[in-house]
N, C-alpha and C positions, 0 to 999 in steps of 0.2 A: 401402580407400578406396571401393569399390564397395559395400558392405554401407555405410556412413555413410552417403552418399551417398542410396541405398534408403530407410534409418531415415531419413534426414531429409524423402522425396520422401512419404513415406507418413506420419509425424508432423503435413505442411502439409496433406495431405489429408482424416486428423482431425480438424484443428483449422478447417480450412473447412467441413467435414460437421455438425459440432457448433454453429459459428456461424450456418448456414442453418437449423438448427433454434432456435437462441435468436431466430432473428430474425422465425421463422414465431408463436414463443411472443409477440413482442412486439406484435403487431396484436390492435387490439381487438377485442372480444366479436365484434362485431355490424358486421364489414368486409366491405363488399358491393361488388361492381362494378358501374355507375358509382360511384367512391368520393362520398362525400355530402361536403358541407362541414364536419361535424363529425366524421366519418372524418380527412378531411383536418389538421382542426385537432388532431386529438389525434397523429396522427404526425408533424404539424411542428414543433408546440411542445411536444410531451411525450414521446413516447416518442421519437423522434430523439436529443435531448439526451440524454437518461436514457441511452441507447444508448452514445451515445459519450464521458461522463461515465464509466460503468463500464469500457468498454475501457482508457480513459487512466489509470485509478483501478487497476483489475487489475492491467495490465501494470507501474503503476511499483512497486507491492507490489511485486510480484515479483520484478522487477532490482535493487528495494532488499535485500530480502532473501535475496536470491543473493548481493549484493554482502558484505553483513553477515557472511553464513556463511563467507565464504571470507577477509574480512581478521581476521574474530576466531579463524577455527578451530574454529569452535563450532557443530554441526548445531539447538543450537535459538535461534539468534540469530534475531531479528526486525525488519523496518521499527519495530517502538515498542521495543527495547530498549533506549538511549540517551533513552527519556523524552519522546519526540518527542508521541505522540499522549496523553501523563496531561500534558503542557506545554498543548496546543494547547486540550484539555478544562478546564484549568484557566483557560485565555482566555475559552472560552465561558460558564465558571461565572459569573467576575467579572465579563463584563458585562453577564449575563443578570439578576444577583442586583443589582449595584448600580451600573450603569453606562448599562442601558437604555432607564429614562423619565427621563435628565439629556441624554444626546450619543445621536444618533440617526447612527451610522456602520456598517458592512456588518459583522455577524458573521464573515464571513470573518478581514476584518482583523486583531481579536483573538483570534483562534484559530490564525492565520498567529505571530502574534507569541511567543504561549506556546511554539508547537513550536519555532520558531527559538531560543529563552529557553532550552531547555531541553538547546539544540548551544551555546550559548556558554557557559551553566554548566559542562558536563563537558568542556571546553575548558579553562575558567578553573582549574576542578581540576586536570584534568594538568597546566596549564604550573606553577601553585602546586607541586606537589609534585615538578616537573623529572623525571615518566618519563611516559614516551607509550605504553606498553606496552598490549597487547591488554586484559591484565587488568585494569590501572587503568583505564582506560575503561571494559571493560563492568560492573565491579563499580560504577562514580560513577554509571553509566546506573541500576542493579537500585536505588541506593539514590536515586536523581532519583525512578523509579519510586514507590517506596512514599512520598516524602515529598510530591510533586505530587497523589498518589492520597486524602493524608490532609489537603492544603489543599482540594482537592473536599467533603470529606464535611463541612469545617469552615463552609466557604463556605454550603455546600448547607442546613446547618441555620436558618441566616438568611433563607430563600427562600421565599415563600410557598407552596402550594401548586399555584399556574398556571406560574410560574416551576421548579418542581421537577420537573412532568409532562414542562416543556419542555428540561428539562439532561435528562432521564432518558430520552426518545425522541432526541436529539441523541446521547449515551451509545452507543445503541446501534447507528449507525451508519445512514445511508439516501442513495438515489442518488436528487437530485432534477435538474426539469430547467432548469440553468443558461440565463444568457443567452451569447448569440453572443458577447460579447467575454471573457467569464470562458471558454468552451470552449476560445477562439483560444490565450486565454494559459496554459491547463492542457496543451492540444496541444503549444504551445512549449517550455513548459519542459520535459514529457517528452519530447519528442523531441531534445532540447539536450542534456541527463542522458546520455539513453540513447546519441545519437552520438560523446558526452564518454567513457564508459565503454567503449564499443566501439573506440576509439581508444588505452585505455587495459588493453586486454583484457591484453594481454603482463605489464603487470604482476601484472595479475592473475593469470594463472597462476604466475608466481613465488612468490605467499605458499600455495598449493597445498603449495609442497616446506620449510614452517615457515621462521621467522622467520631460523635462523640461517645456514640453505644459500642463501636470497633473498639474505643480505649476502653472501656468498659470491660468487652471481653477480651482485651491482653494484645490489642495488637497497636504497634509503634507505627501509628497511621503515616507521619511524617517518614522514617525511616523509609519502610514499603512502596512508598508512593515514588522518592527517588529510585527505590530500586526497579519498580513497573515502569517509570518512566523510559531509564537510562535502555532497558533492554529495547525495547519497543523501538524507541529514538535509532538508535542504531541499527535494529533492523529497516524502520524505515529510510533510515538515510542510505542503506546498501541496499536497497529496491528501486531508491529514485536515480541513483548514478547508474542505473542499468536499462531503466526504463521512461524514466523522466517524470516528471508530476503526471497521475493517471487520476482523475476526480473521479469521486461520489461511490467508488468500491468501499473504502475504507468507512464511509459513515451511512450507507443503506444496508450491505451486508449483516452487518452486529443487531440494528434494528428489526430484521426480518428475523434473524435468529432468536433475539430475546423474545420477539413475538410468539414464534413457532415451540419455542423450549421454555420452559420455569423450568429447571431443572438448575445443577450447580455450575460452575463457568467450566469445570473438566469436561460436560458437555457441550458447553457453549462454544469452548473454542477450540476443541476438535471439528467442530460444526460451521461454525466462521471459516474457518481453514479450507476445509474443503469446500463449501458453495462460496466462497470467496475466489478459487483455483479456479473453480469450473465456470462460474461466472465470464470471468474475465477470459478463457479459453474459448469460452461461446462469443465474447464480444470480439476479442482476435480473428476467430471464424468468420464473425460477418462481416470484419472490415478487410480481409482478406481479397470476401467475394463483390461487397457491395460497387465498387470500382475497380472491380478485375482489369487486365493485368494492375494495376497502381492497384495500392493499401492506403487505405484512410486512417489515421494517426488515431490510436483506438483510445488517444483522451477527447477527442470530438466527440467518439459513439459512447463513449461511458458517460460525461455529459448531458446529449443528445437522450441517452435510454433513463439514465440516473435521476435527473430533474422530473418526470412526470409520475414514478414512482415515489418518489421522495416526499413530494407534496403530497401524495395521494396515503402514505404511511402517516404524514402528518395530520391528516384531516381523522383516519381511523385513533388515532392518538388522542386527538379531541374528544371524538365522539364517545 
């Protein structure tokens, strides 16, 4: 109890050490004291948000994708394996290509809608085919995947050039700076998710010990699993209409956590949460400064940083 306790006192300490450095990344070039007025304007309306855009962005990755690993059983589940973010993308296709010089409504919206589109399809499959099974689900999510992936590319051929620059940088993911009432209500929901889940921890470690010893000990695996999914899903799908597909937070995150913690998921995804937040607030950082003044689209650097870790947790996994 005393060595957890330790790991957890010094894990918060990192993850504070690490955020005082993303946060030092985040001030402009040319920040002087007395702060000037356009000091000021650029950390109250731009890097502020950006800021706390990616915290809330990070951290739901990552408790989505902690959630995912453990009701599917499956270390390389992810926040889009269910089709959440090629749904939300296929929102933004349609109304980029032929919906945005007729109805002039917030992209968010249709982007919110395709990821939700794409929890009620693989919904509609399981109950159509009467099993709720891990597998049916995530085999109706891989095939959502490839079929949403090939209405993009259908879409996309009809688009002209300005339109295709603009799905193509939307594609690949970027933290901009929201307004105050889109922050309130990204705050909300993850923080509703997260306390929903943390309340729901017990179950979760139940599907830890597989599907058949969880019945065993009294839990309605099938029931739960829609209910972990459903929340997750729509947390993810109101992260990707704000920030667009961000790769490799969502499925390295949960794996360093369950690495770093045995402990129960009430830990784990308080845990995820936060180095998921900070994470992604250090990789916003860098791609702020890496091609100053221009911002490099921080699903390139999550990629780019993601991929050599990833493999390298894999190889520790073998060994």
């Amino acid at each position: 109890m005393f060595m957890r306790n330790a790991l957890n006192f010094v894990a918060l300490i990192l993850l504070i050490f690490v955020l005082f450095i993303a946060v030092i990344l985040y001030f402009p070039e040319r920040l002087n004291y007395p702060f000037s007025d356009t000091d000021l304007f650029i950390l109250k309306s731009i890097r502020f948000p950006m800021f706390i855009v990616a915290f809330l962005v990070g951290g739901s990755l990552s408790i989505s994708g902690l959630v995912f690993q453990t009701v599917f059983d499956n270390p390389l589940a992810t926040p889009y394996t269910l089709g959440v973010a090629s749904g939300a993308s296929l929102g933004v296709v349609i109304y980029t290509v032929f919906l945005a010089k007729v109805i002039h409504i917030p992209l968010i919206f249709f982007s919110l809608l395709g990821g939700l589109l794409s929890v009620f399809v693989i919904f509609l499959i399981a109950k159509v085919v009467n099993y709720y099974s891990s597998q049916t689900i995530l085999l109706s999510g891989v095939a959502l995947n490839f079929f949403f992936g090939s209405l993009i590319l259908f879409f996309q051929y009809f688009a002209n050039r300005f339109d295709t620059f603009e799905i193509y940088r939307w594609l690949l993911g970027g933290i901009k700076p929201e307004k105050p009432s889109l922050l309130l209500l990204l705050a909300i929901v993850s923080l509703i998710v997260l306390v929903l889940l943390m309340l729901l921890s017990r179950k979760l470690d139940l599907f830890l010990l597989g599907d058949t010893i969880a019945k065993t000990k009294g839990l309605d695996t099938e029931k739960y699993r829609l209910i972990f999914i459903t929340l997750v899903s729509v947390l993810t799908a109101f992260c990707v209409s704000i920030a667009g597909p961000i790769a490799f937070v969502g499925i390295i995150v949960p794996h360093i956590v369950v690495r770093l913690f045995d402990g129960l998921h009430r830990e784990r995804l308080l845990f995820s949460f936060l180095l998921g937040g900070v994470s992604l607030v250090l990789c916003q950082a860098l791609s702020v400064k890496i091609l100053y003044p221009s911002i490099l689209p921080i699903g390139v650097l999550t990629a780019i940083i993601g991929t050599p870790i990833f493999i390298y947790i894999l190889i520790l996994r073998n060994k």
